[in-house]
C-alpha positions as CSV (number, residue, x, y, z in Angstrom):
1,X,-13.1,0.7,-7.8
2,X,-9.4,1.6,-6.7
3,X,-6.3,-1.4,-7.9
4,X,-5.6,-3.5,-5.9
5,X,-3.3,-5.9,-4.7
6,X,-3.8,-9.1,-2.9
7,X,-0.9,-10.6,-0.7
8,X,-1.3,-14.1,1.2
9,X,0.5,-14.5,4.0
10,X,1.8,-17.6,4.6
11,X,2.9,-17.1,8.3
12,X,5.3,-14.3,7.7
13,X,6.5,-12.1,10.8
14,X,6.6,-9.6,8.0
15,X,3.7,-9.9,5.8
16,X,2.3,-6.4,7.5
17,X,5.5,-4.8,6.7
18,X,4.5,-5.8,2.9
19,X,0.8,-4.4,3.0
20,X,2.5,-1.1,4.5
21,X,5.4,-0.7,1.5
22,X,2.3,-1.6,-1.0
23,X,0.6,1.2,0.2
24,X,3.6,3.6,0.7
25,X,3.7,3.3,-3.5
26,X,-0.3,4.4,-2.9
27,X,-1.2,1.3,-4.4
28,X,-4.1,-0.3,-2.1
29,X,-3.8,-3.8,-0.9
30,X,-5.2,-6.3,1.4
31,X,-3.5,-9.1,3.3
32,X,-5.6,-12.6,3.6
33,X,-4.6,-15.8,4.9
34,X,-3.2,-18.0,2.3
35,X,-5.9,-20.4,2.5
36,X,-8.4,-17.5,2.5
37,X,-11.7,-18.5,0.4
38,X,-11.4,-17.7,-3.2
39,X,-14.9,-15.6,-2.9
40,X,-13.0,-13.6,-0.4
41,X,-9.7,-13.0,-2.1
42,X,-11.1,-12.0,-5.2
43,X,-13.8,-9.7,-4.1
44,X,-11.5,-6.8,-4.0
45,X,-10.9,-7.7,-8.2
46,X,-6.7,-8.0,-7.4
47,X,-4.4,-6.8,-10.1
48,X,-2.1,-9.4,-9.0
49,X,-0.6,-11.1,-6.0
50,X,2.0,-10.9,-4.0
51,X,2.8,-14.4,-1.9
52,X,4.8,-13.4,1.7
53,X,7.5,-15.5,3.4
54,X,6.4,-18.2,6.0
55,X,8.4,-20.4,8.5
56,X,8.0,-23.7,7.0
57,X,9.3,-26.2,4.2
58,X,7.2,-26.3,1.6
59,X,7.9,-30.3,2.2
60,X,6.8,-30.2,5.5
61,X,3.5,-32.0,6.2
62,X,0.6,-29.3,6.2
63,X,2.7,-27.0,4.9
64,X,1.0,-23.4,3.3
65,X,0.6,-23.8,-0.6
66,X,-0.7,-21.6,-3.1
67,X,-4.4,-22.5,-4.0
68,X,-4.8,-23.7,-7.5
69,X,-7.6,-20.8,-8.1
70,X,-4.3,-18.4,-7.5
71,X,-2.4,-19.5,-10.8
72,X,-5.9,-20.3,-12.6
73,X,-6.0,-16.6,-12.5
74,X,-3.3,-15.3,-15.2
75,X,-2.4,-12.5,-12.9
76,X,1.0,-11.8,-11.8
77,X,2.5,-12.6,-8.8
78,X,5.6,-11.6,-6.8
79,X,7.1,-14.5,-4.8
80,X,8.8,-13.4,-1.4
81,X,11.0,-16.0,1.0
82,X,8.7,-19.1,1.3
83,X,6.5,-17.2,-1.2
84,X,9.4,-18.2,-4.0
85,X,9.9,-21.4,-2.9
86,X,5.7,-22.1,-2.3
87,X,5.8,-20.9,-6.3
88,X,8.9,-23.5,-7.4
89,X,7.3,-26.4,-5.7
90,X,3.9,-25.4,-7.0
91,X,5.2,-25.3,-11.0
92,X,7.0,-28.2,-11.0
93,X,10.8,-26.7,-9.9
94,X,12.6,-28.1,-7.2
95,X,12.9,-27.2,-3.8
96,X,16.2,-28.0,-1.2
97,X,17.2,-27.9,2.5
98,X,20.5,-26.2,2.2
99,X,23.4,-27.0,3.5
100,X,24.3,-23.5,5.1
101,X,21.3,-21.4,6.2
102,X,20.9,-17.9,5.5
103,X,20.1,-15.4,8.1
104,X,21.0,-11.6,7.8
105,X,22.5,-9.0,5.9
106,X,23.9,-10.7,2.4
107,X,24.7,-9.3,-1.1
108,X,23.2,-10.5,-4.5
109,X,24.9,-9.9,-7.5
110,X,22.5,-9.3,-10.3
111,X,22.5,-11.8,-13.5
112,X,20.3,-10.5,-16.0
113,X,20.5,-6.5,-16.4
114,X,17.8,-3.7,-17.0
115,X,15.6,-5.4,-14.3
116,X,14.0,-3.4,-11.2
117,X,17.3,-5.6,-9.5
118,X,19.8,-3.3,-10.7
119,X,19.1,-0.9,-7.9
120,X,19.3,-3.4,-5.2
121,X,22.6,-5.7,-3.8
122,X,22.4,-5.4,-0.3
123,X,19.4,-7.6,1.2
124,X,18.1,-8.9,4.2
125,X,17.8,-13.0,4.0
126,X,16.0,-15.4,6.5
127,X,15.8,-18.7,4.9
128,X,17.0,-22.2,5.4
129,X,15.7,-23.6,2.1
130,X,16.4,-22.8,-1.6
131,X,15.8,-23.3,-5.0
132,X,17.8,-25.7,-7.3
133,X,15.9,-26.2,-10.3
134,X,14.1,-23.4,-11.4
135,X,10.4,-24.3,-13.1
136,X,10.1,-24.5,-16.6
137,X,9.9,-21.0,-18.1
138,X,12.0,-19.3,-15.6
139,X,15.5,-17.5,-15.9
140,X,17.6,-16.5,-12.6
141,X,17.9,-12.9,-12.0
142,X,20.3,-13.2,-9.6
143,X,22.3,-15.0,-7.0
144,X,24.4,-15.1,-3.5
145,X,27.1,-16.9,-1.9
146,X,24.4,-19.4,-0.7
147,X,21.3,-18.9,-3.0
148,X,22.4,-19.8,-6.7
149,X,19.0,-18.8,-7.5
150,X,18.2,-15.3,-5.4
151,X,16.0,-14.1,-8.0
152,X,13.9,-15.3,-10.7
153,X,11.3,-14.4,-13.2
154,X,8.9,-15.9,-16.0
155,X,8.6,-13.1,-18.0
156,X,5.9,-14.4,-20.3
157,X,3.7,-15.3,-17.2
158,X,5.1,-12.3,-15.5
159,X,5.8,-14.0,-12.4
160,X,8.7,-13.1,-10.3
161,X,10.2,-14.7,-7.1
162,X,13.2,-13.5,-4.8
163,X,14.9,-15.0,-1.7
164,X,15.4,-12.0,0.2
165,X,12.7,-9.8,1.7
166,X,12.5,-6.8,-0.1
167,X,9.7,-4.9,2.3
168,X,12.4,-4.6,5.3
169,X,14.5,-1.6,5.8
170,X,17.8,-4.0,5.9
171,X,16.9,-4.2,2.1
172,X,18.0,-0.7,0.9
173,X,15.7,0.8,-2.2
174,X,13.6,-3.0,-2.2
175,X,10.4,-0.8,-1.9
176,X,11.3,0.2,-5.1
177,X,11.2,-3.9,-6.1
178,X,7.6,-4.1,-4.6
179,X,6.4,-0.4,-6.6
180,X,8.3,-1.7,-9.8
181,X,5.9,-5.0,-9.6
182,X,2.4,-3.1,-8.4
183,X,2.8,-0.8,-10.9
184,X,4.5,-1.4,-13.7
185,X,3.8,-5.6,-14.0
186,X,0.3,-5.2,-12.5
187,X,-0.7,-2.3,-14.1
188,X,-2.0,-1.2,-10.6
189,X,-3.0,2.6,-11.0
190,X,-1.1,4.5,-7.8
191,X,-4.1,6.2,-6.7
192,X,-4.8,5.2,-3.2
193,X,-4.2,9.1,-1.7
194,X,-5.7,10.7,1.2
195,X,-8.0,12.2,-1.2
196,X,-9.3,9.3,-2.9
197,X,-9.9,7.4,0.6
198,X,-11.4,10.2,2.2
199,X,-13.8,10.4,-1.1
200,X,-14.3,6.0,-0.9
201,X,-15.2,6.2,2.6
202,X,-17.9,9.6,2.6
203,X,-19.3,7.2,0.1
204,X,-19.5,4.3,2.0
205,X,-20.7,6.2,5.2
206,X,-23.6,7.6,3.4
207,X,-25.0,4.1,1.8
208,X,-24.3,2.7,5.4
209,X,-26.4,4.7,7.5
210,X,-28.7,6.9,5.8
211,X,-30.0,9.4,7.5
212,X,-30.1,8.0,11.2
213,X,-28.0,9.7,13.9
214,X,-24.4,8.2,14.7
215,X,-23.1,8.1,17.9
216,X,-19.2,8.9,18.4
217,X,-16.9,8.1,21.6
218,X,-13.9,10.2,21.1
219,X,-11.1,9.4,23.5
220,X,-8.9,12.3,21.8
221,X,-6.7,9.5,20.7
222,X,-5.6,9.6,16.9
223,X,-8.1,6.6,15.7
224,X,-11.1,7.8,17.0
225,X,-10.8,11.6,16.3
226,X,-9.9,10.6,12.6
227,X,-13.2,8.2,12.8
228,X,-15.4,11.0,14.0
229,X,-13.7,14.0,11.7
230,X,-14.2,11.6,8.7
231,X,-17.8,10.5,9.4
232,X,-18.7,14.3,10.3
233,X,-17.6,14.9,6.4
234,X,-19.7,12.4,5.3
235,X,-23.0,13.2,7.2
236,X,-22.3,16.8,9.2
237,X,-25.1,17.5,11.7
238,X,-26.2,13.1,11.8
239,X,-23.0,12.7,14.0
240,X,-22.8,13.7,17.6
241,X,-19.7,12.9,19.6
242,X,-19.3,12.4,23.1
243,X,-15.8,12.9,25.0
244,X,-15.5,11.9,28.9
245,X,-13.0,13.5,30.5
246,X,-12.1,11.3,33.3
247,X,-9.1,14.0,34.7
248,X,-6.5,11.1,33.9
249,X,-5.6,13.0,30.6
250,X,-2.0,14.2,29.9
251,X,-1.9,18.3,29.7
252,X,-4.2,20.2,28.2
253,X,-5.8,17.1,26.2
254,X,-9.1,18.0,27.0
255,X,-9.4,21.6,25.5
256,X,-7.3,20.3,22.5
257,X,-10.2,17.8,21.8
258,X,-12.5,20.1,22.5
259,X,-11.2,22.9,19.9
260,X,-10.4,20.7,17.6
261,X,-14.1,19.3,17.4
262,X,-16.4,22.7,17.8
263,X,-13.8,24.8,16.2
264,X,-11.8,23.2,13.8
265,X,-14.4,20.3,12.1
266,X,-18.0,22.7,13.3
267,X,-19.2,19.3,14.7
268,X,-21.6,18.9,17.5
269,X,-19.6,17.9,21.1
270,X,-21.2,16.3,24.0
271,X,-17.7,17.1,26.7
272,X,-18.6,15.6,29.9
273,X,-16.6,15.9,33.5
274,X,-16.0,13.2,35.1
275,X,-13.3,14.1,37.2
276,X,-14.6,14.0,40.3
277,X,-16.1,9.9,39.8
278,X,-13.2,8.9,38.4
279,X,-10.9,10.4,41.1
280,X,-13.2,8.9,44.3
281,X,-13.9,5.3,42.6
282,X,-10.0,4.5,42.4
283,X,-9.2,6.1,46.2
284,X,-7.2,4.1,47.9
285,X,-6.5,1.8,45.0
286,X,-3.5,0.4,43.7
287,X,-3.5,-2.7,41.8
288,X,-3.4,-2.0,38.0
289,X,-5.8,-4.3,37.0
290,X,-8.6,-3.4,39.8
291,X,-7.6,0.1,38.4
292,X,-8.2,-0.8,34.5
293,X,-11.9,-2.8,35.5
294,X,-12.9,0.5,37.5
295,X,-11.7,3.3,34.5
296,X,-13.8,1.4,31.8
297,X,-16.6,0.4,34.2
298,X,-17.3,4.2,34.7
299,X,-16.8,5.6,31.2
300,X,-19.3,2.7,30.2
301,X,-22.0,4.3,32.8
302,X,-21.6,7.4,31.7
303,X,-21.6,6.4,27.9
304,X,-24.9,4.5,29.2
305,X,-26.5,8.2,30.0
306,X,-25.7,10.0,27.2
307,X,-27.0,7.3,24.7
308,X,-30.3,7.3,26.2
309,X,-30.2,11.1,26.5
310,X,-29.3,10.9,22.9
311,X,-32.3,8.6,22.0
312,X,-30.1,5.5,21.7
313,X,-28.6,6.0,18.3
314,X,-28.0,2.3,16.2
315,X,-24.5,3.5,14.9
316,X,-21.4,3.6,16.4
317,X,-18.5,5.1,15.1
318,X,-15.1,2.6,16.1
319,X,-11.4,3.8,15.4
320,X,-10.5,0.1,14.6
321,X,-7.4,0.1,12.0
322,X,-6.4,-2.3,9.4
323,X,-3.7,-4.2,11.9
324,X,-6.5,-4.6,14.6
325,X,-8.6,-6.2,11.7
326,X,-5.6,-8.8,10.6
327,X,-4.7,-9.8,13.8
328,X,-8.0,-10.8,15.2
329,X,-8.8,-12.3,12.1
330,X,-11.8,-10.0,11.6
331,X,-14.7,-10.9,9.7
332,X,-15.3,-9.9,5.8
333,X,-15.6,-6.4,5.0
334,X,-18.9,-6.2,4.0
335,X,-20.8,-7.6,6.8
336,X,-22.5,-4.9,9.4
337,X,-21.5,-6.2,12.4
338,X,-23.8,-6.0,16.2
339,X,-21.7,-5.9,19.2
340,X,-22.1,-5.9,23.1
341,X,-18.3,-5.4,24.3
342,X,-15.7,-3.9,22.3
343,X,-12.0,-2.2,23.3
344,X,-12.5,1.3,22.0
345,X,-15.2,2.2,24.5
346,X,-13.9,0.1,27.5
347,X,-16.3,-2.3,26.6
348,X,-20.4,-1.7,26.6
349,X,-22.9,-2.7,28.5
350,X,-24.9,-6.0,27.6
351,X,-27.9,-4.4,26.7
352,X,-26.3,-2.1,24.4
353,X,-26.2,-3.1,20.6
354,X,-24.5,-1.0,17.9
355,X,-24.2,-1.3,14.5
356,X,-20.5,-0.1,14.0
357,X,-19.5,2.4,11.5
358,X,-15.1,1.9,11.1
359,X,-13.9,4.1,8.3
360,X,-10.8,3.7,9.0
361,X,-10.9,-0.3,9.1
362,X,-8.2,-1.0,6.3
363,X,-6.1,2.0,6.7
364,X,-2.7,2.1,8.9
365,X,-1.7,3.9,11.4
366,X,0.1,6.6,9.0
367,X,-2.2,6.7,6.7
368,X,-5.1,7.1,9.0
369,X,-2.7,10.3,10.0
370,X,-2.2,11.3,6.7
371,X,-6.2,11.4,6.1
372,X,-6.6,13.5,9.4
373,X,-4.4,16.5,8.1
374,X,-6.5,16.2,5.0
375,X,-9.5,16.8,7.0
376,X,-8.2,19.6,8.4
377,X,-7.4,18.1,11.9
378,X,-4.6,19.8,13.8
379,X,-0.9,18.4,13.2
380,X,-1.0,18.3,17.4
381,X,-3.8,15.9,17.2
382,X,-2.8,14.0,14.1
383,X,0.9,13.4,15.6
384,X,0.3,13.0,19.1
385,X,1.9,10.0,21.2
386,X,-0.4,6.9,21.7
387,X,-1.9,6.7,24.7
388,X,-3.8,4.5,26.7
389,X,-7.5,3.9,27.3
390,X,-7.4,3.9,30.9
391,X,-5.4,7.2,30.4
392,X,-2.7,8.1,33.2
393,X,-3.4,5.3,35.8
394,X,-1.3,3.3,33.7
395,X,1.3,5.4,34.1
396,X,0.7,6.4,38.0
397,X,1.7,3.5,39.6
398,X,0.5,3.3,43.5
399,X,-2.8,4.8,44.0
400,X,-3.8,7.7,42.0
401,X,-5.1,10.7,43.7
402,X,-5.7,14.2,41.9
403,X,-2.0,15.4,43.6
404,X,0.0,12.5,41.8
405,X,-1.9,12.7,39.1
406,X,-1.1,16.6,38.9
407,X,2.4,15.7,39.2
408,X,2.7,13.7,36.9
409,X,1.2,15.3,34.1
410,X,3.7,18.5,35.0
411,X,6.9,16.2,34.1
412,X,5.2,14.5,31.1
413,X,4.8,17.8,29.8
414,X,8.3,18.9,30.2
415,X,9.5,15.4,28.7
416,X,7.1,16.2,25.6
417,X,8.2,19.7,25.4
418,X,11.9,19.0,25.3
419,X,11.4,16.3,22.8
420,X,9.2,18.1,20.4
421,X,11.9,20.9,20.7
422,X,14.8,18.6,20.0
423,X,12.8,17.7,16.3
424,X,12.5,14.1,18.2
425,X,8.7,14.0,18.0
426,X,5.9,14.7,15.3
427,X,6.3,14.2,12.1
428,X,9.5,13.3,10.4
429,X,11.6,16.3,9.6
430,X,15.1,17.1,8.3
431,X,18.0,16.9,10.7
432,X,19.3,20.5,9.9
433,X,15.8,21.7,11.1
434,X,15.0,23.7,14.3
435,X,12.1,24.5,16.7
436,X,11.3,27.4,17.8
437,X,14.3,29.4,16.6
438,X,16.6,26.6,18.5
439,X,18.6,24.0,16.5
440,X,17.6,21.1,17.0
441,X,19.6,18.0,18.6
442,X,20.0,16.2,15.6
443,X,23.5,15.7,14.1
444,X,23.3,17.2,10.5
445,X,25.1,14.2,9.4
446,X,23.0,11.5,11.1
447,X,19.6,11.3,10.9
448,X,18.5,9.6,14.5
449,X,14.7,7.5,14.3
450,X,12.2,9.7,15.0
451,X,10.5,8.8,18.8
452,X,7.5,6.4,18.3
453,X,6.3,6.9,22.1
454,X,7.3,9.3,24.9
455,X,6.1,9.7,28.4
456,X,7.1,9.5,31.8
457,X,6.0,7.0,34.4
458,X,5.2,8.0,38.1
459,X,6.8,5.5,40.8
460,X,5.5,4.7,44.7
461,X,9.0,4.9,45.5
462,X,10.6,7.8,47.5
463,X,13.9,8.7,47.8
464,X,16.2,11.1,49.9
465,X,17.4,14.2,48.0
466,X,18.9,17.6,48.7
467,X,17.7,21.1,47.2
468,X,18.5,24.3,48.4
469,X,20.7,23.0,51.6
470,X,17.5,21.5,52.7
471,X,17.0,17.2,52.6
472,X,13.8,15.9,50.7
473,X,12.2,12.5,50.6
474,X,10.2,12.7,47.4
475,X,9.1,10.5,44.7
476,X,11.4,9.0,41.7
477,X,9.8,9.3,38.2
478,X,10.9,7.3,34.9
479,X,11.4,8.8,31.6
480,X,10.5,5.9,28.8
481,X,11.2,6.5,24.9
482,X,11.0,4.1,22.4
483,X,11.4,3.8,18.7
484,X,9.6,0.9,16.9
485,X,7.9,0.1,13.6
486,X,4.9,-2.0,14.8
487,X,4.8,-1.7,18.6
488,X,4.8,-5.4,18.6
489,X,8.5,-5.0,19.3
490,X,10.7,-1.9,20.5
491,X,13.7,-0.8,21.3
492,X,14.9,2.1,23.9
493,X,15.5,5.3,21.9
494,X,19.6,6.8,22.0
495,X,18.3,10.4,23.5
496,X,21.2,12.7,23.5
497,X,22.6,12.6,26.7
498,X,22.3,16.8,27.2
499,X,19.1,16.3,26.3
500,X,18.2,13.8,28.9
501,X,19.8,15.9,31.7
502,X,17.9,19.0,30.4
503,X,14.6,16.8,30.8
504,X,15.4,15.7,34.4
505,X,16.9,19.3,35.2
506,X,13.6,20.5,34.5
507,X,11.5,17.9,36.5
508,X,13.5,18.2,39.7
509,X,12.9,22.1,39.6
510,X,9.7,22.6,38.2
511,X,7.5,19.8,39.6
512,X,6.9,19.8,43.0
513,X,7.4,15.9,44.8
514,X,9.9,14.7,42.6
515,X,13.8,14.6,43.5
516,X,15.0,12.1,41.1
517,X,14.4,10.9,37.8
518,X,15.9,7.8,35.7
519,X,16.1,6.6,32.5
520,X,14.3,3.1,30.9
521,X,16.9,1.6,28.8
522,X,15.4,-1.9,28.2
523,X,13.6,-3.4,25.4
524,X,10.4,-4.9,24.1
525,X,10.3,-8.0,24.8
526,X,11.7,-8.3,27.5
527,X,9.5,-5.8,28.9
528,X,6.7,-3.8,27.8
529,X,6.4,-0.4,26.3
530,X,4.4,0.7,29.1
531,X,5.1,0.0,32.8
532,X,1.4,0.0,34.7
């Protein structure tokens, strides 16, 4: 069984951020609520525990605390925020409001050389507590100007606590902290790889489903093509996907699915045509929610029909990831779960029951990426933009008719095009890099965040223009680009300004109905990434 590490969040805003630096050192971990069942939390055989921050006192009434079955354990653990202080109070030390809070950027100065701290004095603190009297066994590692304890460790117990939170970026090289205590205190072997998942879950898959047939619903969507390709390595000619193409796909989409199925993974396709339904059941509709109900109601007919053709497999293959799984508070790993409704299809009919297959349950988004280049998936798929189920309605607001929808997709793919260019999109690369024989619009001295979602939103607003001495009264479209970590919050991404004014250059000339396009500089909150 892979190392593990097991972190209890105690009502952290950031105790995903943890799970995700855990596994960037390719050390595996799982998050649980701190009052998680001891059954539960040791099932996965921890190496050690890492105990997030929280927004309470640890004085207040009903307050998080660690479970006694925690320190019972003799394993190490890493205190974080409210994790340190959870810690103090729980081994006797002492606790205190203090007098000035600390919220922000702050410095520590180290107190005790040779520790993993010597690499770190800029930190991010959010805390309004902090510790005066450290528990017995305990030296101070370090301090601040308003923590005289920032640090601390019991080195025989190998317990270790700090103030600051070391899994943010505004903590520069405290990934290495969170490595320095998987690894080296824990003992934690880093050997949670693409390889070693992919190896875990063909396993898994196998002693799940035997040698019944699995159904797939592939949506050509990251999650779901990475489901399929990983099940289709663990049982070949068992699976058999089905694609709907519903005509509400962004460029080309379709045939990229397609090839990347039949040609690239060998595995067996069911590609159905839909167009034409989905077109004449939202005629003459415009509000976004009427158009939502009527996009899933029609994918779940047509699901309907090819299960039955199919002989009504009892598998389904889900793309749920690990951060759907922690925040709906999903049920233990091990249990096979039946269903009647569920997101990833559009939601199925009643009389439809599934046992679900999720390899990818406890993987995040960039590792589930990082597992679909290792099975040979196409960097196009693997790094395309997230997109969502109900496919361009969303994004086609008004009613949505084949023309609009036409249009649309023409100026998405220019925005796309000029993005991936620009080394904005796709994965990470050097700013001194180029596309394409073009440089890119990177400065070689700043590196700019990489775009976390792209695409451009279709308005039913019209608008006077000229072009070519003659006047137009065509439609407006929006160009939205965000950059985010989580996609719970985002913030409008700083596109070069030449680069904007090539994107809406293009649009005006190339597409034929739009006269005007303008940029979405606000945030998220206060509104959302998409518009719909």
């Amino acid at each position: 069984m892979t190392d593990s590490i097991a972190i209890l969040d105690f009502g952290s805003q950031y105790a995903q951020i943890i799970a995700r630096r855990v596994r960037e050192a390719q050390v595996y971990c799982e998050l649980f609520p701190w009052d998680a069942p001891r059954e539960k939390i040791l099932s996965i055989q921890p190496k050690g525990f890492i105990l997030s921050g929280g927004p309470k006192s640890v004085y207040e009434a009903g307050a998080p605390f660690i479970q006694k079955f925690i320190l019972e354990t003799g394993l190490p653990i890493l205190g974080i925020c409210y994790g340190m202080q959870a810690l103090t109070h729980a081994l006797g030390g002492q606790v205190d409001s203090s007098a000035q809070r600390e919220y922000g950027p702050a410095e520590i100065q180290t107190l005790v050389p040779g520790t993993a701290l010597d690499a770190i004095s800029k930190v991010w603190m959010s805390h309004g507590d902090r510790i005066t009297r450290m528990p017995e066994g305990f030296v101070a590692l370090a301090k601040s100007d308003n923590s005289p304890i920032a640090a601390m460790a019991d080195f025989a117990r190998r317990y270790v606590a700090v103030q600051f939170h070391p899994e943010v970026h505004h903590t520069p090289n405290g990934t290495q902290l969170l490595k320095h205590f998987a690894v080296d205190i824990c003992g934690a072997k880093p050997d949670w790889t693409p390889a070693s998942i992919i190896e875990e879950s063909v396993s898994r898959i196998r002693k799940q489903v035997g040698g019944e047939r699995v159904l797939a619903a592939v949506s050509g969507g990251v999650d779901s093509s990475v489901a399929a390709a990983l099940v289709h390595k663990a049982i070949g000619d068992q699976l058999v996907s089905v694609f709907v193409d519903t005509g509400l796909l962004r460029k080309n989409e379709g045939e990229q699915v397609v090839s990347a199925f039949r040609g690239q993974l060998h595995s067996e396709l069911i590609a159905v045509d839909a167009s034409d339904e989905y077109f004449s059941a939202l005629h003459g509709i415009t509000d976004p929610e009427q158009k939502r109900r009527i996009v899933g109601e029609k994918f779940i007919r047509i699901f309907e029909t090819q299960a039955k053709q199919l002989g009504q497999p009892r598998f389904l293959v889900q793309g749920t990831i690990y951060p759907d799984v922690v925040e709906s508070s999903a049920p233990d790993r091990d249990k096979a779960q039946k269903i009647k409704s569920h997101h990833n299809v559009g939601g199925l009919p009643e009389d439809m029951q599934f046992e679900l297959v999720e390899p990818l349950r406890y993987l995040f988004k960039d590792e589930v990426r990082a597992v679909g280049e290792a099975l040979g998936l196409s960097e196009a798929l693997v790094w395309r933009q997230p997109f969502p189920g109900p496919g361009l309605t969303v994004r086609c607001l008004g009613e949505v008719t084949r023309e609009r929808v036409e249009r649309l997709r023409a100026a998405d793919a220019i925005l796309i095009e000029e993005l991936s260019r620009a080394g904005f999109l796709g994965k990470a690369r050097s700013s001194s890099s180029s596309t394409a024989g073009q440089p890119t619009a990177r400065s070689s001295a700043v590196e700019l965040p990489m775009v976390s979602q792209a695409f451009v939103v279709l308005l039913p607003v019209r608008s006077v223009g000229v072009m070519g001495d003659q006047r137009t009264y065509q439609e407006a479209a929006a160009i939205r680009a965000v950059t985010t970590e989580d996609f719970m919050t985002a913030d409008w991404a700083r596109l070069p300004h030449d680069l904007l004014a090539r994107v809406a250059n293009r649009i005006v000339n190339e597409v034929d109905g739009i006269n005007r396009v303008v940029y979405d500089i606000t945030s998220k909150p206060p509104a959302t990434i998409e518009w719909e």
